[in-house]
Structure formats: C-alpha cells, structure tokens
N, C-alpha and C positions, 0 to 999 in steps of 0.2 A: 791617849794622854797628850801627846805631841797636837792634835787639833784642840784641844781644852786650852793649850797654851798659848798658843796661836792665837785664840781668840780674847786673851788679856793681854795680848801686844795690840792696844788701840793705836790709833794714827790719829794725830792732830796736826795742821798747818795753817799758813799764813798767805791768804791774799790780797796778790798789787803786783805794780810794775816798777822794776828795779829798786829791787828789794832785798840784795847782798849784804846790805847793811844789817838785817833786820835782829832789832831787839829783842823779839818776839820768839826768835828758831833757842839764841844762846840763854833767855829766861828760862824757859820750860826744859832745854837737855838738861841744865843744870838742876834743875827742879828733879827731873823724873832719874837722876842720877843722886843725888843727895836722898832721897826718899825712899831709894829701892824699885823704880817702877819699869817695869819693858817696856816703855811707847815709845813712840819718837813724834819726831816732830818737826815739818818740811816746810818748805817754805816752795810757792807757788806763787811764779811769777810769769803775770797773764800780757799779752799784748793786748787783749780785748775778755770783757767781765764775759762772754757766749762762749769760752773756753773752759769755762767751769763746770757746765753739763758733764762733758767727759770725764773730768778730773774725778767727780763725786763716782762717776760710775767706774772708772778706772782705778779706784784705790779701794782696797780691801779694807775694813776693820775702822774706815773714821767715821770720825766720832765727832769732830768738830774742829772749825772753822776761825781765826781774827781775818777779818779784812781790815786794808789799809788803804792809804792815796793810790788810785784814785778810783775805787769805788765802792765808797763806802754808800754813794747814792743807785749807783747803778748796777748793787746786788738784789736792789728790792723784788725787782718784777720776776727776778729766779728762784725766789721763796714761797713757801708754799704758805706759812703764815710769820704773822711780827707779835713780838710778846708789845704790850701794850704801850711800854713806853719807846721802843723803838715807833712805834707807828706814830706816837705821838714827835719825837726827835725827827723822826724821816732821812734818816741815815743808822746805816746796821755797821756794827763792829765788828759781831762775834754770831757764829751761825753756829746750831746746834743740831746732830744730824742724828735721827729718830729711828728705829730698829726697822722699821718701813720706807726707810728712805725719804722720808718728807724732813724736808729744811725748814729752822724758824732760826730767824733774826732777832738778834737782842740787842742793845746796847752798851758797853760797860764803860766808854771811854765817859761819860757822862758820871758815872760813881768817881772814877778816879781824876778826872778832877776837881768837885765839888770836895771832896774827901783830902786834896792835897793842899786846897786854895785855903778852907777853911780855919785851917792852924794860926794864918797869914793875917786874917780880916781885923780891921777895926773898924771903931764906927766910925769914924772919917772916907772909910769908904764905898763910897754909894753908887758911885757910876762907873761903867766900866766903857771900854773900847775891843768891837772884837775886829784885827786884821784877819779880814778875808771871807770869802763866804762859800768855802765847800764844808762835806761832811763834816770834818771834825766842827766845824763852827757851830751847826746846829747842835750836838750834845753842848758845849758851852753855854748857848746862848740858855739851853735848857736849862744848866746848872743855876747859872747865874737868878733867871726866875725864880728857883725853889730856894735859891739864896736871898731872893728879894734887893736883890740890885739890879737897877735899871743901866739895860746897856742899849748901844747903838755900833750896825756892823758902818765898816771902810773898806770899799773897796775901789780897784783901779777903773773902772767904770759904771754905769748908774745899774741899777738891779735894782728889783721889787726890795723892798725892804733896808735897803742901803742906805744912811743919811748922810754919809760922807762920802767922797772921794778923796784919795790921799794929799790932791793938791787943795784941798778944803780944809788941811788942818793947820791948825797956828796957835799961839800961845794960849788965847785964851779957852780953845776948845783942849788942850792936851792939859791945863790946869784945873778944868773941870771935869773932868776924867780921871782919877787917881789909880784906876784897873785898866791895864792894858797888856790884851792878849795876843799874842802872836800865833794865827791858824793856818799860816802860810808855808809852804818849805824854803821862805828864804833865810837861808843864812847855813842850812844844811850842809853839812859835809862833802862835797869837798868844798864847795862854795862858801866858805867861812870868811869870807872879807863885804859880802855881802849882808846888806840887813833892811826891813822894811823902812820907805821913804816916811818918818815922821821927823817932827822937828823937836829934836835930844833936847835941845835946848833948853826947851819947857819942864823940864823934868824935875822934880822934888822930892826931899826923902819922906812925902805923903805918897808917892806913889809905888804902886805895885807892876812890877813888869813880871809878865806869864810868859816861858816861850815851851812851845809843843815837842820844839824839837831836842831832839838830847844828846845829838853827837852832831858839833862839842858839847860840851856838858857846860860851857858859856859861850853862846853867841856872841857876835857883833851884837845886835839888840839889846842881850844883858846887861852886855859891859858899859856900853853907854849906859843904860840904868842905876848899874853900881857905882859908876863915877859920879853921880848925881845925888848918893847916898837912898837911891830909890833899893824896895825889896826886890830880889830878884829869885824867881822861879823856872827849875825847866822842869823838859817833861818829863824823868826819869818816873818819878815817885807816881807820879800820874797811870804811867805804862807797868809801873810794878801791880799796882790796885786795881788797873782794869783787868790785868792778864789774871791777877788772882779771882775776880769777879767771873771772869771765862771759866775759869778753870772747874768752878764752882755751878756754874748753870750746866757745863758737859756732864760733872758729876751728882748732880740733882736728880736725876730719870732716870 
C-alpha cells in the first residue's frame, strides 16, 4: 500500500540559474495543495545545463520538467526528442519525462503568450518589436507569425537575424512599431530602476508594451509605457497559461 502511494507522489521542477524567485515552485504548491494532490515541486538550480543528467537520474518519481534563463536553448541536445513545435521554436520550456526515461521537449511559453497578447490586439497593430534574442524570444517571435504580425528582433550587438541595434532606434522606428516586447531580464527584481535602452519618448497610446517579467508586476519599461497612455502588459498571465499548458502535456501520457 505504502509503495502504491509513493508512486502518486510525482515530482515536478524547474530549471535555471538563480532561480529563488521562481513563479513556477509557488504556482504549482499552491495548485497541488488547492486540488488535493501529493507532488511537489522543486526548483533546480544549475550552474551549468550537463548537471541535469544526474538530477533526472537522481530524483525518484518525475515526471516533468519547466526550464528557464538560461537554458531554454541549451537543454536541446539533452533530449531524446522535441514535440514539433518546440523543434520548429528551437528553444524548449517544459520537458516531459516518459516511464522509460526518455526526455521530450515542448514549448508552452509560446501558448501563453499568444493567448495573453491576444485580448490586447487591434488592428492598428501590425508590427511589433522583440527586445532581445534568447529563448524566450524565439516562442514570441513564433507567436507573433501565427498572429500575423510582422516583427523585427533588437539587440545589443549585430546577430543573424537582428535588424536593429538598440542605438539604431528613434522616433520614427519606435512609431512604426506599436508592439513592443521586452525578452530581456532587465528591469527584474531586484534591479527594478533599470529598463531596456529605448527612447520612451516615442511612445503612444497606439502602442502595446509586453514585459516578460513579473516581479515587479510593473517595470521601469511599463511605467514609462503607461505614462504615455500606451497598454501595458507583464508576464504574469503569460506564466499562469504556460504552466497550465505544462501541466497538461505531464498529464497527457
């Protein structure tokens, strides 16, 4: 009896590096506590992604995986396979871990925000801006296609695919842009006085400001957006929908 129950106490966690903050541990206790359920849920935090080998082998009973910054790209080549649309994003969030041990990589951060953005949209807006170009930016950039707005990444130096750099932006490029997403950790906790180099200035209440992060629950980025009378979005609602989208592929199989 005692091993029967054992074996419905599943384990779920969260990989990245410093990661005390994580949204991810306090969503789910409260989930598997409001619900009635034995799991829990840990948060794994890696100096390096080749520390995961052990983790999987060294923890009894999981079941599944969120990864975080920063490697959302550099969990690929430890997977055994990628459900379709991760391979098409090429960055994985959520790992699903298989009664044989074999890892596959999904992506949900891509549902959650496509799903958070959309409430927000009009047809005024058509182009967007993505700061930054790790993981998270590729599910956006993906959203953004199946949303059919055309975007263009910014980042702090030139990259395959980058049209801007952040001293390349100015009024008339940040007014023809009316979506602009923040994929950076700047402005994160504790560093809250900090916020991505664009020029506020430009800003209109045409435009949509997206920021990833969610504590605080308004950036320096926001704020300037709200004082502008622009929409402003973080990434709570984003993190609620992906985690539920996790939650939902662990319990799929």
């Amino acid at each position: 009896m005692e091993n029967a129950q054992n074996k419905l106490k599943l384990k779920f966690g969260l990989v990245g590096r410093d990661i005390s903050y994580s949204f991810s541990r306090n969503y789910f206790a409260q989930k598997f506590e409001r619900d009635n359920l034995p799991h829990s849920y840990v948060n794994f935090d890696l100096q390096s992604i080749e520390e995961l080998d052990n983790i999987i082998k060294n923890t009894p009973n999981l079941k599944g995986l969120n990864v975080t910054i920063p490697y959302k790209e550099e969990v690929i080549p430890l997977l055994h396979n990628l459900n379709k649309r991760a391979r098409k994003i090429g960055a994985v969030n959520t790992i699903r871990i298989t009664r044989n041990q074999k890892r596959i990589g999904y992506n949900t951060d891509y549902y959650g925000f496509k799903k958070s953005l959309e409430p927000h949209l009009k047809k005024h807006h058509q182009k967007a801006l993505i700061l930054g170009t790790g993981g998270a930016s590729k599910a956006i950039a993906y959203a953004l296609k199946k949303l059919k707005i055309q975007y263009n990444y910014v980042s702090r130096s030139n990259k395959k695919d980058v049209a801007f750099l952040y001293s390349d932006l100015n009024n008339k490029i940040i007014s023809s842009y009316n979506i602009i997403i923040n994929c950076t950790p700047i402005g994160t906790f504790p560093k809250i006085d900090e916020c991505p180099n664009i020029p506020y200035e430009s800003l209109t209440d045409k435009h949509i400001l997206y920021d990833l992060i969610y504590n605080p629950e308004q950036t320096k980025f926001l704020s300037y957006g709200a004082s502008k009378g622009a929409i402003t979005i973080n990434g709570a609602e984003m993190l609620k929908l992906q985690a539920e989208k996790s939650w939902e592929i662990w319990n799929k199989f």
